[in-house]
C-alpha positions as CSV (number, residue, x, y, z in Angstrom):
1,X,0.0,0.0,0.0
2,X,1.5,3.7,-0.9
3,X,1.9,5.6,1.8
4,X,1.8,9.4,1.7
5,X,3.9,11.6,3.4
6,X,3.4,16.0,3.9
7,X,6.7,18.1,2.8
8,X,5.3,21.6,2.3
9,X,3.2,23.6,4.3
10,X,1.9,27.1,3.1
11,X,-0.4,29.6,4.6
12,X,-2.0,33.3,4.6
13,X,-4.4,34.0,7.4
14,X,-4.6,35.9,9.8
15,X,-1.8,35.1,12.0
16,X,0.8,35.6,9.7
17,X,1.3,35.4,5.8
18,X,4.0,32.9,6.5
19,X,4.1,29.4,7.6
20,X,7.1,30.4,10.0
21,X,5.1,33.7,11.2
22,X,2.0,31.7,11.7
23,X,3.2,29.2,13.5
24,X,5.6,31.4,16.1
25,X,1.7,33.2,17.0
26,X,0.3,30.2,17.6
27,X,2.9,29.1,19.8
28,X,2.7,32.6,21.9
29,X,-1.1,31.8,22.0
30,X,-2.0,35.6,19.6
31,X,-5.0,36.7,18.7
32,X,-4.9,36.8,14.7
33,X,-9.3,38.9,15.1
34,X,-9.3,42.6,15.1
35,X,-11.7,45.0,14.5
36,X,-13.7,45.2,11.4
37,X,-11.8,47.7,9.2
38,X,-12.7,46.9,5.6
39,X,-16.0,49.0,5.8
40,X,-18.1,51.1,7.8
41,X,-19.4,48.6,10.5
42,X,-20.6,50.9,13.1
43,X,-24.4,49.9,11.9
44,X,-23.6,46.0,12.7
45,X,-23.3,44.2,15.7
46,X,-20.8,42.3,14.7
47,X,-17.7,44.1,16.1
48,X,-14.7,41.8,14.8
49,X,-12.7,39.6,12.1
50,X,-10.2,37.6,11.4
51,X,-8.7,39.0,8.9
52,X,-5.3,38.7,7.2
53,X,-3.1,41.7,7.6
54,X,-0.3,43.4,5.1
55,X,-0.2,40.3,2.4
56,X,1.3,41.3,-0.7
57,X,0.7,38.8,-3.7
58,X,3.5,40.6,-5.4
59,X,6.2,38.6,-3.0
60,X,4.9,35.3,-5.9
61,X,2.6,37.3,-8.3
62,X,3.4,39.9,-10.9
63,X,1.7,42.7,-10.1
64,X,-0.3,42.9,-13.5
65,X,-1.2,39.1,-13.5
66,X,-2.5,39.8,-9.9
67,X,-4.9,42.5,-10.9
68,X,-6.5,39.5,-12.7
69,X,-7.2,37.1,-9.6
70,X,-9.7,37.5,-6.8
71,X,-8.1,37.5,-3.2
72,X,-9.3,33.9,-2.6
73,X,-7.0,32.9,-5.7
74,X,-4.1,35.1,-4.9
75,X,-3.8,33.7,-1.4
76,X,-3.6,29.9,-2.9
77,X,-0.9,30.8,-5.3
78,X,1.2,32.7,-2.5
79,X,0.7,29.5,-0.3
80,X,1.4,27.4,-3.4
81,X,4.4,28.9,-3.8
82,X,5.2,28.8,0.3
83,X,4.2,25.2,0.3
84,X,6.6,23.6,-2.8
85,X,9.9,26.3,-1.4
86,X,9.5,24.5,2.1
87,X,9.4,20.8,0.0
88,X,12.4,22.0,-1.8
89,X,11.2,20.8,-5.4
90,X,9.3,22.1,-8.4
91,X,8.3,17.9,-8.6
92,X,9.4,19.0,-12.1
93,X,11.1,15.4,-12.3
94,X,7.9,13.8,-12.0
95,X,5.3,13.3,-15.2
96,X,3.1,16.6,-15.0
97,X,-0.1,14.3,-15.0
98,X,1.2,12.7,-12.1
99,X,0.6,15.9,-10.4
100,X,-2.6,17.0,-9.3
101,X,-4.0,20.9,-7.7
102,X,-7.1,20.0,-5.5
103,X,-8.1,23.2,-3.1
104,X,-11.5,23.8,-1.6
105,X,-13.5,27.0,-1.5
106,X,-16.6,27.2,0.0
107,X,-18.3,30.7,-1.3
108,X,-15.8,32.0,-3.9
109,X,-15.1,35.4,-5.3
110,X,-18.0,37.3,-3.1
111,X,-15.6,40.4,-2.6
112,X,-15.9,40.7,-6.6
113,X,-19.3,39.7,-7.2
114,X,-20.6,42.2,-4.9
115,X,-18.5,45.2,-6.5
116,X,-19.7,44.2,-10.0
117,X,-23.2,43.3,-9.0
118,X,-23.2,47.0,-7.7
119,X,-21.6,48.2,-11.1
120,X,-24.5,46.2,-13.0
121,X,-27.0,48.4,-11.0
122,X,-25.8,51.4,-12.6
123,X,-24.6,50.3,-15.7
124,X,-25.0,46.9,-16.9
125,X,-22.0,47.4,-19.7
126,X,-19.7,48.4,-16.9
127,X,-19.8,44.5,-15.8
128,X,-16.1,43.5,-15.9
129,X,-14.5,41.2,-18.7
130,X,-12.9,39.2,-16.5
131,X,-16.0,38.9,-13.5
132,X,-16.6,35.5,-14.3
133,X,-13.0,33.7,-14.6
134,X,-12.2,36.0,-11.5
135,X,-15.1,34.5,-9.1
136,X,-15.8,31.3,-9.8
137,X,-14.4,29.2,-6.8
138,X,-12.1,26.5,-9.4
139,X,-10.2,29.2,-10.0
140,X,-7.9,28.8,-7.4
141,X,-7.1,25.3,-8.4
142,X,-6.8,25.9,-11.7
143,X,-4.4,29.2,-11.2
144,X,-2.2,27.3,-9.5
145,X,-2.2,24.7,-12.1
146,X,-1.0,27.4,-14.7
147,X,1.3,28.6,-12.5
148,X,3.1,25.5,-11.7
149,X,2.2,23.3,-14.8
150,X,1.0,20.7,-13.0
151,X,-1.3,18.4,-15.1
152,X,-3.2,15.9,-12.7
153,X,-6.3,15.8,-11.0
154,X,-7.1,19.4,-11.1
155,X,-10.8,20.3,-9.0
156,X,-12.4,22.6,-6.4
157,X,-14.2,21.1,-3.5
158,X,-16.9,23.1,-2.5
159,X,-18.3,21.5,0.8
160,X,-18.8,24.5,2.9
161,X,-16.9,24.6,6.1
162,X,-15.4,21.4,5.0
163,X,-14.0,22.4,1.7
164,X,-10.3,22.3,2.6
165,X,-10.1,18.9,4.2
166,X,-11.9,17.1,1.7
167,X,-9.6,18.4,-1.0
168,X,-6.6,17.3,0.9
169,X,-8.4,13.9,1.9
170,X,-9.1,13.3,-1.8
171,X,-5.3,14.2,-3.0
172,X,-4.4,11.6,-0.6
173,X,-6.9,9.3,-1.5
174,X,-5.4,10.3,-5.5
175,X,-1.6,9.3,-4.4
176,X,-2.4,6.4,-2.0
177,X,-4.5,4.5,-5.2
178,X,-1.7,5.1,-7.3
179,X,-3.2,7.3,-9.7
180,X,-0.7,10.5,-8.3
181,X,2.7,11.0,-7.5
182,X,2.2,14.7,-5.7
183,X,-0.6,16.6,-5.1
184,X,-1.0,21.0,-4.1
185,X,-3.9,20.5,-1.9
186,X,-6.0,22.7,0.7
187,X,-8.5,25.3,1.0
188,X,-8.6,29.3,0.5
189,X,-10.9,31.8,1.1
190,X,-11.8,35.4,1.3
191,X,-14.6,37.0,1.4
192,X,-14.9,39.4,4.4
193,X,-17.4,42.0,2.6
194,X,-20.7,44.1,4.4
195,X,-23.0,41.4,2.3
196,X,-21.4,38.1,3.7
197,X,-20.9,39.7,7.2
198,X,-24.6,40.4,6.5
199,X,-26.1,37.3,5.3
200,X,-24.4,35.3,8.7
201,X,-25.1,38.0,11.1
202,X,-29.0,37.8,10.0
203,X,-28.6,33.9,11.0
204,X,-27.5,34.6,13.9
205,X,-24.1,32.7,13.6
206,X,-21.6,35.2,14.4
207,X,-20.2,36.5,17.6
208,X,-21.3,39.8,18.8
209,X,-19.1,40.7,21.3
210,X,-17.8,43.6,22.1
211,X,-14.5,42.6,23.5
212,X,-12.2,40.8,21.4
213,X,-11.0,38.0,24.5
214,X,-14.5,37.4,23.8
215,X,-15.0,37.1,20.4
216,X,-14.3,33.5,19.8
217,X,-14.4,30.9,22.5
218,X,-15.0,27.4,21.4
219,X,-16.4,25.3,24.1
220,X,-16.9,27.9,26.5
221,X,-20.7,28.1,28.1
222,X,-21.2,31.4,27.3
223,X,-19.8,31.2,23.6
224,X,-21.7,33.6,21.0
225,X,-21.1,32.5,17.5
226,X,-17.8,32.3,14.9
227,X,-15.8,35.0,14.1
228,X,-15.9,35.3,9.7
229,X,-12.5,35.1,8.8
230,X,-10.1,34.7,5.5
231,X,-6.8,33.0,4.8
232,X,-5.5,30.1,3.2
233,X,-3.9,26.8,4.1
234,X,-1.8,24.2,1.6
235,X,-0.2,21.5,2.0
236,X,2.5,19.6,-0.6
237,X,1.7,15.9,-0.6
238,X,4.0,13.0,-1.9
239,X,4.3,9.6,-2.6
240,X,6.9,8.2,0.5
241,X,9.1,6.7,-2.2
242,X,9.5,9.8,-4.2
243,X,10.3,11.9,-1.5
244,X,11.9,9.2,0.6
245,X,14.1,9.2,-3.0
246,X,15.1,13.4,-2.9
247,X,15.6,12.9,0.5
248,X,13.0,15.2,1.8
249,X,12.4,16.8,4.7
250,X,9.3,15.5,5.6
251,X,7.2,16.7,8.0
252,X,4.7,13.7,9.1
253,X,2.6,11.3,7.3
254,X,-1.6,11.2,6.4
255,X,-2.4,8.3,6.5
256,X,-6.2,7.9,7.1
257,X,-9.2,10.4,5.2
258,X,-13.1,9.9,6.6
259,X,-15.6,11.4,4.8
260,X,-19.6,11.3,5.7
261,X,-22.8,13.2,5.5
262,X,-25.7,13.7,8.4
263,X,-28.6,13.9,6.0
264,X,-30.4,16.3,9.1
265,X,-30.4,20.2,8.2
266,X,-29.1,22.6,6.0
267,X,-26.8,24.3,8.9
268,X,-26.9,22.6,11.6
269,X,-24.9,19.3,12.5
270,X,-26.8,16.3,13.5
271,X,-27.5,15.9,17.3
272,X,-26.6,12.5,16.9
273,X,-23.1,12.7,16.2
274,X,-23.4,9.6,14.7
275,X,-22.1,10.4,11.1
276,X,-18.9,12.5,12.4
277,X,-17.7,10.0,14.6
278,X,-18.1,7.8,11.5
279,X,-15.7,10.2,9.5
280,X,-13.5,10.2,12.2
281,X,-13.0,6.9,12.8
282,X,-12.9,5.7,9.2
283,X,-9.8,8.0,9.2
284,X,-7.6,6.7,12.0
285,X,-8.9,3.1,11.1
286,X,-7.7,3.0,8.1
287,X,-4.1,4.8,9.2
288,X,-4.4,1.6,11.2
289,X,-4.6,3.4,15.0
290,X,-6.5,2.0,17.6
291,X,-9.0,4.8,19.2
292,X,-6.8,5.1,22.5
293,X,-3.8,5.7,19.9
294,X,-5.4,9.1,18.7
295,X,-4.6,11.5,21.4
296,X,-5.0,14.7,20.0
297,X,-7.7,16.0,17.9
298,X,-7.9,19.4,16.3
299,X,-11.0,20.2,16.4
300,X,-13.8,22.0,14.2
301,X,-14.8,24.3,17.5
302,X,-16.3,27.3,16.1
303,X,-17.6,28.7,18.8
304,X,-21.5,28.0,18.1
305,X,-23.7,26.3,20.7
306,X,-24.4,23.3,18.3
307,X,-21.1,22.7,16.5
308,X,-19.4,22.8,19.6
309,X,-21.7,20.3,22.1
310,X,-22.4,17.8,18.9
311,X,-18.8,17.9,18.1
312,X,-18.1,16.4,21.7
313,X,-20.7,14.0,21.3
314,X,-19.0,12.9,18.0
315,X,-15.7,12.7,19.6
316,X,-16.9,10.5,22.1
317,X,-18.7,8.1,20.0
318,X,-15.7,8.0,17.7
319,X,-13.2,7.0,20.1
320,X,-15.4,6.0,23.5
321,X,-16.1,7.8,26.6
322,X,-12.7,6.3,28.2
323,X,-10.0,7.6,25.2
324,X,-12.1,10.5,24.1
325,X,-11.4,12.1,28.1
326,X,-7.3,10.9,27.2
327,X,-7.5,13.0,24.4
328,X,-6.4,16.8,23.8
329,X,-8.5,18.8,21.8
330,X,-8.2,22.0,20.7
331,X,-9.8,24.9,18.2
332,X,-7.3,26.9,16.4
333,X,-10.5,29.3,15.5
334,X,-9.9,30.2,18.8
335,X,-7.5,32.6,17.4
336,X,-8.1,33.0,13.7
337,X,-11.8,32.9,13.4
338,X,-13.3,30.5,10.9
339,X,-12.0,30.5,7.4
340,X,-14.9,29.1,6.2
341,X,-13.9,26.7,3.1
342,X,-10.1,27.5,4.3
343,X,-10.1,26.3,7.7
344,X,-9.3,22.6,6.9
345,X,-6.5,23.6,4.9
346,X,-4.9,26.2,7.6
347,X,-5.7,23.8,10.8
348,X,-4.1,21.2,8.7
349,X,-1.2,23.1,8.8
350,X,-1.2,23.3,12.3
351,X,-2.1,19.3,12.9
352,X,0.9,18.7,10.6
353,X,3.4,21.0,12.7
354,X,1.8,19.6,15.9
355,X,2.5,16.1,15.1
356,X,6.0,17.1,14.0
357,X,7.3,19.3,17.2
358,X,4.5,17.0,19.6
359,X,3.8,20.8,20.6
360,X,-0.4,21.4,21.3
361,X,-1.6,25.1,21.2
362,X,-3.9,26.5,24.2
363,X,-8.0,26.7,22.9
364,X,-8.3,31.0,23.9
365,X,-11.2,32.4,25.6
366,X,-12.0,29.7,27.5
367,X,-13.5,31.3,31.1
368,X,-16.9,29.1,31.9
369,X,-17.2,25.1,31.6
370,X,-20.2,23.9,29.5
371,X,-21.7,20.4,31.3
372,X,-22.1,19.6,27.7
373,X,-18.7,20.1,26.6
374,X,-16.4,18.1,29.0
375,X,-13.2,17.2,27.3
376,X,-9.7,18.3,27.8
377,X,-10.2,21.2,25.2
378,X,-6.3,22.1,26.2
379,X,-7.9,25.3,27.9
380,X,-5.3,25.6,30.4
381,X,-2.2,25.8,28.7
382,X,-0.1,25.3,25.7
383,X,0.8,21.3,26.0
384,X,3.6,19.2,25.1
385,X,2.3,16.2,24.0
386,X,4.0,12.8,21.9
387,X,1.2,12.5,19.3
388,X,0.7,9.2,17.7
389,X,-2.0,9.7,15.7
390,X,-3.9,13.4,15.1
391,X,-7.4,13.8,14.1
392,X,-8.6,17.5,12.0
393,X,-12.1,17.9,11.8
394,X,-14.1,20.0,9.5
395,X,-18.2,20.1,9.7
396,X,-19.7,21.6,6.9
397,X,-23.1,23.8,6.4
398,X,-25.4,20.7,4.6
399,X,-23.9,18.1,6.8
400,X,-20.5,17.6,5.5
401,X,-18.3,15.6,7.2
402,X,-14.1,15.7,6.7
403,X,-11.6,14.0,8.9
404,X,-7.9,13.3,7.9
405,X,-5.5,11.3,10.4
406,X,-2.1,12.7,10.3
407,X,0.9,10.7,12.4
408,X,4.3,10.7,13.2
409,X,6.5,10.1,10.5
410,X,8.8,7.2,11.5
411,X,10.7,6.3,8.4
């Protein structure tokens, strides 16, 4: 059986427009929200974002090629690029239909279609040329493709919320069959904008707190909503051999992908649980762990009353009462908000560095136990943890389910 192994990591997001940036924040437990600054927001009651901060696609982008990509598209090609300099190879050596580009994006180009849409009010002919190739959500996949030549399996998930963990579950799935060598894989998204902030305020999923300690707090009792937030996360995947061959760094191995849907409601996860434990455990079953083997779990833990109670009920039912309570969890939204169809793809990131330096980031915010969320949700403190086997979530608006199972990388 081929085994796959991670040797790039890229990121934009909030915390840092570099995987090195990124990760130093997460380890000093920063805030990457802020106060919303795009726009007027003083008629909302939604105070704060997670928003990324002084990115420049001109670092990997001419500047006149970048006028022609959304902000969704410009962050997957800077993480591209991020990703395959930390893997130290173009995978040039490899057939270009060996290589696939597989990134998730939940909504798209909003940020455009909302400028244009207002354009067409006043003038229809005033629509821009290059609206449609700019928004639609492939885009990102297939930019990157152009960019880097890569020939292979070339899609956009578009799962909601799970977006970025199915497309790196599927480029697995891809290189573990046989029928890819490499794979760019992840999720991007950007589309902080008065109508999205809008459209989720009016369902009453966002926070609305006025203090930004306060703003996201998964698993806390008196937790409000999700923070909207942007970024990027991508990860470079290869075939052990091949990288085993260029003697590559590598950075740990994923080595199980679980993938269900609750059939219950358009946005809200089954009370069950029953169909996220079954992602989950399909993904460290088949990386061949035992359920007391998995202990830590990033979790999904956005910081709504459902997610975050059903969530715990999955995790129980996944691993059982006894090695669900041995487990850490954590919520890196905790500090980033929720990327939406990015988060899989940026807490990915931080699974795979986890693993790596057995390092497990505090959950912020956390002041008030919830009876119904009672795991070790790492609320404390930063941990240092050996971790066997890592679980990353994802729950999706219209019941999507993503796991992926990363481990250590033993040789």
């Amino acid at each position: 059986m081929r085994r796959v192994v991670i040797t790039g990591l890229g990121t934009v997001n909030p915390l840092g427009n570099h995987v090195e940036e990124f990760w130093a924040n997460i380890k000093a437990n920063k805030i990457g929200i802020k106060p919303v600054d795009q726009f007027d927001a003083s008629d909302f009651d939604v105070k704060f974002v997670g928003s990324v901060k002084d990115f420049d696609p001109t670092e990997f982008i001419e500047k006149k090629e970048a006028k022609k990509m959304d902000r969704f598209t410009q962050f997957a090609v800077c993480s591209t690029m991020q990703a395959l300099n930390m893997a130290g190879t173009d995978l040039k050596d490899l057939d270009p239909y060996r290589v696939g580009v597989i990134i998730g994006v939940g909504i798209g180009g909003l940020l455009l279609t909302e400028a244009e849409v207002n354009k067409f009010a006043v003038k229809p002919d005033k629509v821009s040329v290059f609206f449609i190739p700019m928004m639609i959500a492939n885009m990102a996949a297939g930019t990157v493709a152009m960019k880097t030549g890569f020939k292979g399996d070339n899609f956009c998930t578009t799962t909601a919320c799970s977006s970025g963990t199915h497309a790196i579950g599927e480029a697995f799935r891809k290189i573990k069959d046989g029928y890819l060598d490499a794979a760019i894989c992840g999720g991007t998204e950007a589309c902080i904008d008065r109508f999205c902030l809008s459209a989720f305020n009016n369902m009453h999923a966002l926070s609305r707190a006025t203090e930004l300690e306060k703003a996201s707090t998964p698993f806390d009792l008196n937790r409000q909503g999700f923070v909207l937030g942007e970024g990027c996360g991508v990860l470079c995947l290869e075939e052990y051999e091949h990288a085993k061959a260029r003697g590559a760094n590598i950075i740990a191995e994923i080595a199980g992908y679980g993938a269900t849907g609750d059939a219950f409601h358009m946005t809200s996860p089954s009370p069950t649980g029953e169909a996220a434990a079954r992602a989950m455990k399909i993904a460290y079953e088949e990386a061949g762990l035992k359920p007391e083997e998995v202990n830590y779990i990033n979790a999904h833990g956005t910081s709504t009353g459902l997610n975050d109670k059903y969530e715990t009920t999955a995790i129980k039912l996944a691993l059982g009462e006894e090695a669900a309570r041995k487990t850490v969890i954590n919520s890196t939204k905790s500090m980033t908000g929720h990327l939406l169809g990015a988060a899989g793809g940026m807490e990915a990131v931080v699974t795979a560095l986890s693993v790596k330096e057995g390092f497990v980031h505090k959950t912020l915010g956390f002041t008030t136990p919830d009876p119904e969320c009672d795991l070790d949700y790492a609320t404390d403190a930063n941990r240092n943890v050996d971790i066997k086997g890592a679980l990353s979530n994802s729950l999706g608006f219209g019941g999507h389910n993503a796991t992926i199972c990363i481990k250590k990388y033993e040789g």
